[in-house]
C-alpha positions in Angstrom: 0.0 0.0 0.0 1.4 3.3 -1.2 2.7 5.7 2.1 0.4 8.2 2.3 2.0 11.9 1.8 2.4 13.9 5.1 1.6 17.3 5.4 4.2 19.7 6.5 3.8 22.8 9.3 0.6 21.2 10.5 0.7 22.7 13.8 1.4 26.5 12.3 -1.4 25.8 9.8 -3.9 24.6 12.5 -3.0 28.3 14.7 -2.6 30.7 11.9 -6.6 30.0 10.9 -7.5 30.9 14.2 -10.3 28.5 13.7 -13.9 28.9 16.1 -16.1 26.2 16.5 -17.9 26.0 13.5 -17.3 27.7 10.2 -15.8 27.1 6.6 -12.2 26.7 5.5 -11.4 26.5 2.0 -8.0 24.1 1.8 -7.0 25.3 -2.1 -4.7 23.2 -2.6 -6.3 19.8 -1.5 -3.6 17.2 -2.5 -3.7 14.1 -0.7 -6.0 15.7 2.3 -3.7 16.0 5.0 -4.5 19.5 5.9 -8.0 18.9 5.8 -7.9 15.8 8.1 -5.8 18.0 10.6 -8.7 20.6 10.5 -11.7 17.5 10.8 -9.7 15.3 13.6 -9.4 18.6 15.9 -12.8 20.3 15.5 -16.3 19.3 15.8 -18.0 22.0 13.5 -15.8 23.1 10.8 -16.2 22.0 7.4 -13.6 22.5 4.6 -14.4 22.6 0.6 -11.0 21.3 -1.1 -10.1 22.1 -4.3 -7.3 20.5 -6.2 -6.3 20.1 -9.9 -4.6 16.7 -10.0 -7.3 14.6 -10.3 -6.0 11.9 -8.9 -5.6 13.9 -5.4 -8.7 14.2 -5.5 -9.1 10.6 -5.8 -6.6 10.1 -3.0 -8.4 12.4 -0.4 -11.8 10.8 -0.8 -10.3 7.8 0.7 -8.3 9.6 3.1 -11.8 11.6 4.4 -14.1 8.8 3.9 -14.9 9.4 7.6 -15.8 12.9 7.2 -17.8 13.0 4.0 -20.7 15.0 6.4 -18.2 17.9 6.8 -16.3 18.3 3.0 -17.1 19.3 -0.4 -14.3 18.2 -3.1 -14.0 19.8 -6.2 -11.8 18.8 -9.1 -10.3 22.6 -10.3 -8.0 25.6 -9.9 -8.0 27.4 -6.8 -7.6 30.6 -9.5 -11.5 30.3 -10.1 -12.3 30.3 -6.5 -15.2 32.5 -7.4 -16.6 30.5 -10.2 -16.2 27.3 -7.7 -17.8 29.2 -5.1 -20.3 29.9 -6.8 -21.0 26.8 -7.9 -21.5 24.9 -4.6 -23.3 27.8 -2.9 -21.0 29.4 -1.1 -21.2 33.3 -0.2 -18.9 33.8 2.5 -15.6 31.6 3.5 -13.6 31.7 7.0 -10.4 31.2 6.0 -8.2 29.3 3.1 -5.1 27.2 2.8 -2.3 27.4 0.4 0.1 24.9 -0.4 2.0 25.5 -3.1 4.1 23.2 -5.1 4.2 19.9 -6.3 3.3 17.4 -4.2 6.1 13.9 -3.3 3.5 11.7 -4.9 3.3 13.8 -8.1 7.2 14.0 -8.4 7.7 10.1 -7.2 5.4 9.1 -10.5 7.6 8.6 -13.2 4.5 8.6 -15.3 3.6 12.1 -14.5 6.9 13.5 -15.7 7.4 16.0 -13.1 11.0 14.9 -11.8 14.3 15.3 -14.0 15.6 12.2 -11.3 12.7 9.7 -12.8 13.1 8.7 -16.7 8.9 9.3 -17.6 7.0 10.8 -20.9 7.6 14.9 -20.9 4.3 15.8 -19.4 4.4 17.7 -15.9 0.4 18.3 -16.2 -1.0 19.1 -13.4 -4.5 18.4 -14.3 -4.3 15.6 -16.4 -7.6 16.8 -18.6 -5.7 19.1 -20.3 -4.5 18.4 -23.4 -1.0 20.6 -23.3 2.0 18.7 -22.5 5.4 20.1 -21.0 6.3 18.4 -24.4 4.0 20.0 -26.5 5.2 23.6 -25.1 9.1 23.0 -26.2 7.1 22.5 -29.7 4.4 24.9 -30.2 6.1 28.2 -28.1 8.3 30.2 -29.8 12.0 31.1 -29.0 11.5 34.2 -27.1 8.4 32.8 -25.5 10.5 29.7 -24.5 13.2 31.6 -23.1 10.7 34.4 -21.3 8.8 31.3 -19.6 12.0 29.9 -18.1 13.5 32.9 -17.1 10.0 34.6 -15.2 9.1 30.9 -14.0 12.0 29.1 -13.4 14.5 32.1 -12.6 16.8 30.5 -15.1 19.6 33.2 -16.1 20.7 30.6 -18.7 17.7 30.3 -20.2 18.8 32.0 -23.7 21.7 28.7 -23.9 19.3 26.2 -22.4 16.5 27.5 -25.6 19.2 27.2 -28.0 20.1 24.0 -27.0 16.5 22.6 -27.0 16.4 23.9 -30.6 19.3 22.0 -31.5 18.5 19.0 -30.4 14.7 19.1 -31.8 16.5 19.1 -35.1 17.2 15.8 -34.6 14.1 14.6 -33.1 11.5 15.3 -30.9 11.9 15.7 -26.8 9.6 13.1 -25.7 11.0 12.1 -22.2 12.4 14.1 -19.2 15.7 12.0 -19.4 16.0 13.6 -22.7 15.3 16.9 -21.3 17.2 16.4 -18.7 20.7 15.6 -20.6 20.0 18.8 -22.9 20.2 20.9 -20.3 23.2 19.2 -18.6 25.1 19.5 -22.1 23.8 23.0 -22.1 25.3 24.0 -19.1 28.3 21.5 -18.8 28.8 18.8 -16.5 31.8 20.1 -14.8 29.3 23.3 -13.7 29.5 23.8 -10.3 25.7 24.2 -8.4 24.1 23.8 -5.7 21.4 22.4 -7.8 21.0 20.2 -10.8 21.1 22.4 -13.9 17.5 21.1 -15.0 15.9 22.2 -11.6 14.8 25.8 -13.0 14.2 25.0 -16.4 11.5 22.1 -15.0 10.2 24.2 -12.0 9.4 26.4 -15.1 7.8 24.4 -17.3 5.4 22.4 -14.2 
């Protein structure tokens, strides 16, 4: 049985909302549910709508809160629409919300997901799986300067201009299907003998996620 993914600064999360008896906390970034279990073990009266992206989260929770299905509303989205969502499960007024942000150990252990330059997997990094985009498909359909704008704003790349260039060249040769390939591009890019604190592709990935 897959270990289930533990939630980090529970205790700060649980004193920050400042939480009554009753009321509703919005947990935006649901993942595997362990903030919201946190929240449901210590109280009586608060309920929590989670809302998470990865379908498959989702999935994971629901088993995880089977015991409080009385006291949580999941929803499969973007914590960008809150309103929308909101709206949608008639809500008007909310008494606090948790952010998580990041990608999640079970998202970066599948190899399948292609979040993690460590795991050989397909190029995909999509966080919600219904979307048709693939980290793949962006190397192919954004331009250079789009390419090179996206790794630099997201990923804080300041090679980003070399690491493009390099992508380029090797696309001549074939498409970048896998994040081993990706991966090695970069490291050729930047040199092996590089000195960092970090592997070379760990901005240019954070980027495309």
């Amino acid at each position: 049985m897959p270990k289930q993914h533990e939630s980090v600064l529970e205790r700060e999360v649980f004193q920050n909302l400042n939480l009554g008896r009753d009321g509703l906390i919005v947990d935006g970034t649901l993942g595997d549910g362990g903030h919201t279990e946190l929240l449901l073990k210590n109280t009586t009266g608060i309920r929590v709508l989670g809302i998470d992206r990865d379908m498959q989260a989702i999935e994971r929770a629901e088993k995880r809160l089977a015991s409080f299905q009385d006291r949580t509303t999941l929803v499969h989205g973007n914590f960008s629409d809150i309103k929308t969502i909101l709206k949608k499960v008639n809500v008007v007024n909310v008494d606090g919300m948790l952010l998580d942000l990041g990608v999640s150990s079970p998202q970066l252990d599948s190899s399948k997901r292609g979040f993690s330059f460590m795991r050989n997997g397909p190029l995909d990094m999509r966080m919600d799986s219904s979307q048709k985009t693939t980290a793949a498909d962006l190397l192919v359909e954004l331009s250079d300067q789009k390419l090179v704008s996206v790794i630099k704003e997201y990923g804080e790349e300041r090679f980003s201009k070399k690491i493009v260039k390099a992508i380029r060249r090797a696309q001549i040769k074939g498409a970048i299907k896998t994040t081993l390939q990706l991966s090695n591009i970069i490291l050729s890019a930047m040199g092996s003998s590089r000195k960092t604190k970090i592997h070379p592709a760990t901005r240019t990935f954070q980027a495309l996620r």
